[in-house]
C-alpha positions, 0 to 999 in steps of 0.5 A: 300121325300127325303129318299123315293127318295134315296131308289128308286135308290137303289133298281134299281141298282141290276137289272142294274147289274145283266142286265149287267152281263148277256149280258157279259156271253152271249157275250162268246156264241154269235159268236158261238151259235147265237142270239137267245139263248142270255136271255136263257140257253143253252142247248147243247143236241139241238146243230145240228148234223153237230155242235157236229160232228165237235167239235168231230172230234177236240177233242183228244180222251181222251176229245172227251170221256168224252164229249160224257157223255153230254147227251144221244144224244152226246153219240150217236154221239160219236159212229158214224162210221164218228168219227171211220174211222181213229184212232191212238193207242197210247202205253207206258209204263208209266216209259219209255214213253212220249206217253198219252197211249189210255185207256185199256177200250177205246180199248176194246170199240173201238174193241166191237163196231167199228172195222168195221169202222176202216180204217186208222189205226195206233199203236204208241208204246215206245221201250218196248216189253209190248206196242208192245206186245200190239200192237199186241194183238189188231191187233189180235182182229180186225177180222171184220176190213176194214182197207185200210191204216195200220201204225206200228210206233216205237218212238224208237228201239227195241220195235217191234223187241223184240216180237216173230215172230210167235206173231207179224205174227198171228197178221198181218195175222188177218188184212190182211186175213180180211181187202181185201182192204189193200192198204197202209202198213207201218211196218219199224223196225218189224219182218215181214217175207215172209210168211207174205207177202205171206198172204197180197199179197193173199188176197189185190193184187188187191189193194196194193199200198205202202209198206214200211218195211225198216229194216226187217230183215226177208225179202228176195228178194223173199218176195220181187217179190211175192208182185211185181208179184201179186201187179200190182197196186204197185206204192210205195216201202221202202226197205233196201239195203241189199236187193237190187239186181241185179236179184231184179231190172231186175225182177221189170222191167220186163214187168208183174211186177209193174210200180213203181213211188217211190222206197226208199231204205235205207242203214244203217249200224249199226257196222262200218266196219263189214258190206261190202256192194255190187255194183248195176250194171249200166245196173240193174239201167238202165232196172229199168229206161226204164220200168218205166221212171218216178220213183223216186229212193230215197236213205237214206244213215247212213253210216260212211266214210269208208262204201261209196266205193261200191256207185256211181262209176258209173252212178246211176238214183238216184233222191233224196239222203240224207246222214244223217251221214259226208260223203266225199268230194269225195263220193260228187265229185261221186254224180256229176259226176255220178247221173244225174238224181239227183233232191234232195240233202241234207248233214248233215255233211262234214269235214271241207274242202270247198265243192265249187268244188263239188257243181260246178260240181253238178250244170254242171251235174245235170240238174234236181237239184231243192232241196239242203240242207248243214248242217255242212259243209263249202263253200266259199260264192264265190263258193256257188254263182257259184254254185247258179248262175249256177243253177238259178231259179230251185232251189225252195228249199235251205236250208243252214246254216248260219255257212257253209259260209265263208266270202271271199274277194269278197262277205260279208255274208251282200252281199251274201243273196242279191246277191244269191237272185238275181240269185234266183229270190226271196228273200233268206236268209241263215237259223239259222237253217235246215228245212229239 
C-alpha cells in the first residue's frame, strides 16, 4: 500500500509543474493581450487593426519590415498609407558613416508603392557626395508625391554641396512641380539657386510657409523677393548674411510683401580676415519692424573677434542673438546698448575678463530679456546677482556654468544659488553643464 501510494504523488507532480509553468509565460502576455488567451496560444494575425497599427508606428523601419512577414494580414497593414506619411531617408556610406542607411530595396518599394502618401519627408545623408547623389536621385523618382514638409540634412559638409547644381536642381524641380502643396522647406548647405526658387514659387505660392536655405551660395537677393512677392502666406525665413540688404529689407516691408513672424539669419565666416561684412542701416531695421511688428529677428553669429566691427553700432531690432564662437567684451557692451528688443542671449565664449558691466547694462536696457546663456566666460557672483535682481522674475531661462562665477567677498557659490533664486522666484542652481 505503501508503494502505490508513493507512486500516486509522483505521477501528480508533472502536471503541477507544467500548471505553473504555463501561468508564468501567460503572465508575460496578460497585461497586453487580456485574459481570455491565457490557456490558449496566440495568434497574433487576430490582433485588432488599431493594435498592430500602433506597435508599427513604434518601430524603426528596419524591425517594422520584418515584422510585416508575420503573416498576410500584417503585411497588409505595413502598407497602409497612415504608416507612409512621414518618413525619414537615411544615407551613408558604410566607411564613413554612423547612420543605419535605409535599404536600396526598401526604397525602391517605398517609391513603387507609397510615394503618393509621403508627406514629411526627410533625407539624412553623411558627408560623401555618393549618399547626396543618392539623395538626389530619389527625389527624382518621387514624380506622384504630395509632400508638404521637405528636409535635405547634412550630419557634416560637404555632402550636398559636391553634387552638381544641374543634378541636385532637376531633382527639386521634380518635387516642387508635383507636390503643389509645399509648405515647409529646409535645404541649408545645398546648391540651391534662383531658378529653383523660381519653380517652388510657381507652383506652392499659395502655401509656402517656411524656407530655410542658409548657406546657399547660389542664392541672390532676387531669389530672395521672387519668393516674398508670390508667398504671401511666407511666415518663416533662413537666410545667410551675405544676403541681407538694404533693398532686401525695404522690399519685404512693403506692403504687398509677406508679414514675417520669424527671420534668421546666419553670419559665418569661414576664412578669418578675408571676408568684410557690410552694415544694415537702422532706418532698413526699422521698416522691417513697422510692417511686421511682431517678428522674431534671430541672428547666429560664427565669427572670430575681429569680423564683429560692422554689427550693432546702431540700434538693431534683433531679438534672439547667439554668438557661438568668443566674442568681445565690447561687441556685449554694443548688445546693451543698441538692442532693445532683445529677448534671448546666449554666449559660448569670452576672454577671461569679467562680464558684470555688460550684463548690468543689458539688464537697464533690454527690457524684454527673458532667456540668458554664459558659457566660457567669467562674472563676479556680486554682478551676476545685480544683474539677476535687475531682471527679476522674467528670466524663465538661465542657463550658466558653474566655471563662470567667481567667488567674491560678499557672495559664496554656497550663497549664491539661494539668493538668486530668491530674486527668481524658484529654485536655480548653476549648471554642470550648458543646456542650451
Amino acid at each position: 500500500m505503501k508503494k502505490a501510494r508513493q507512486k500516486v504523488v509522483v505521477e501528480n507532480e508533472a502536471p503541477q509543474a507544467s500548471q505553473k509553468n504555463k501561468k508564468q509565460k501567460t503572465c508575460l502576455y496578460g497585461s497586453v493581450f487580456g485574459e481570455s488567451d491565457l490557456h490558449t496560444s496566440m495568434d497574433w494575425g487576430s490582433l485588432p487593426h488599431h493594435v498592430i497599427l500602433r506597435i508599427f508606428q513604434f518601430l524603426p523601419l528596419v524591425d517594422r519590415a520584418r515584422a510585416s512577414s508575420v503573416c498576410r494580414r500584417w503585411n497588409e497593414i505595413f502598407h497602409i498609407p497612415d504608416l507612409w506619411r512621414r518618413f525619414e531617408f537615411e544615407l551613408s556610406q558604410p566607411a564613413t558613416s554612423y547612420l543605419k542607411s535605409t535599404h536600396p530595396d526598401l526604397i525602391q518599394q517605398i517609391i513603387k508603392r507609397h510615394a503618393d502618401h509621403l508627406q514629411y519627408v526627410s533625407f539624412k545623408v553623411d558627408s560623401s557626395t555618393e549618399s547626396a547623389e543618392a539623395a538626389c536621385d530619389i527625389l527624382s523618382q518621387l514624380v506622384n508625391c504630395s509632400i508638404k514638409t521637405l528636409g535635405l540634412i547634412s550630419t557634416a559638409k560637404p555632402s550636398f554641396m559636391n553634387v552638381s547644381k544641374a543634378h541636385f536642381a532637376s531633382a527639386l524641380t521634380v518635387v516642387f512641380v508635383n507636390s503643389k502643396s509645399l509648405s515647409s522647406i529646409k535645404v541649408d548647405d545645398t546648391p540651391l539657386d534662383d531658378p529653383s526658387l523660381k519653380v517652388l514659387v510657381a507652383n506652392n505660392s499659395d502655401t509656402l510657409k517656411l524656407l530655410k536655405m542658409s548657406s546657399c551660395p547660389h542664392v541672390s537677393p532676387a531669389g530672395i523677393l521672387c519668393v516674398a512677392d508670390q508667398c504671401h502666406g511666407l511666415k518663416e525665413l533662413a537666410l545667410n548674411y551675405y544676403i541681407l540688404s538694404d533693398e532686401l529689407l525695404l522690399a519685404l516691408s512693403s506692403e504687398k510683401h509677406v508679414d514675417l513672424e520669424h527671420l534668421r539669419i546666419d553670419v559665418v565666416s569661414e576664412n578669418p580676415g578675408q571676408v568684410e561684412f557690410h552694415t544694415i542701416k537702422k532706418q532698413s531695421w526699422d521698416a522691417l519692424v513697422k510692417h511686421s511688428p511682431k517678428v522674431n529677428i534671430v541672428m547666429y553669429f560664427f565669427l572670430y573677434e575681429e569680423e564683429f566691427d560692422a554689427f550693432f553700432r546702431e540700434e538693431t531690432p534683433v531679438t534672439h542673438v547667439y554668438f557661438g564662437r568668443a566674442v568681445s567684451k565690447a561687441m556685449l557692451g554694443r548688445i546693451g546698448m543698441n538692442c532693445p528688443r532683445l529677448i534671448e542671449l546666449v554666449v559660448c565664449a569670452n576672454g577671461l575678463q569679467p562680464l558684470d558691466d555688460e550684463l548690468i547694462r543689458i539688464a537697464e536696457r533690454c527690457k524684454n530679456l527673458t532667456a540668458m546663456g554664459l558659457g566660457e566666460c567669467e562674472v563676479t557672483c556680486r554682478g551676476f546677482i545685480e544683474f539677476v535682481k535687475m531682471c527679476g522674475g522674467r528670466l524663465t531661462q538661465l542657463s550658466i556654468m558653474e566655471e563662470v562665477l567667481i567667488p567674491d567677498n560678499d557672495y559664496s557659490l554656497d550663497r549664491l544659488h539661494l539668493e538668486v533664486s530668491k530674486h527668481l522666484g524658484r529654485m536655480w542652481f548653476p549648471d554642470m553643464m550648458p543646456t542650451w
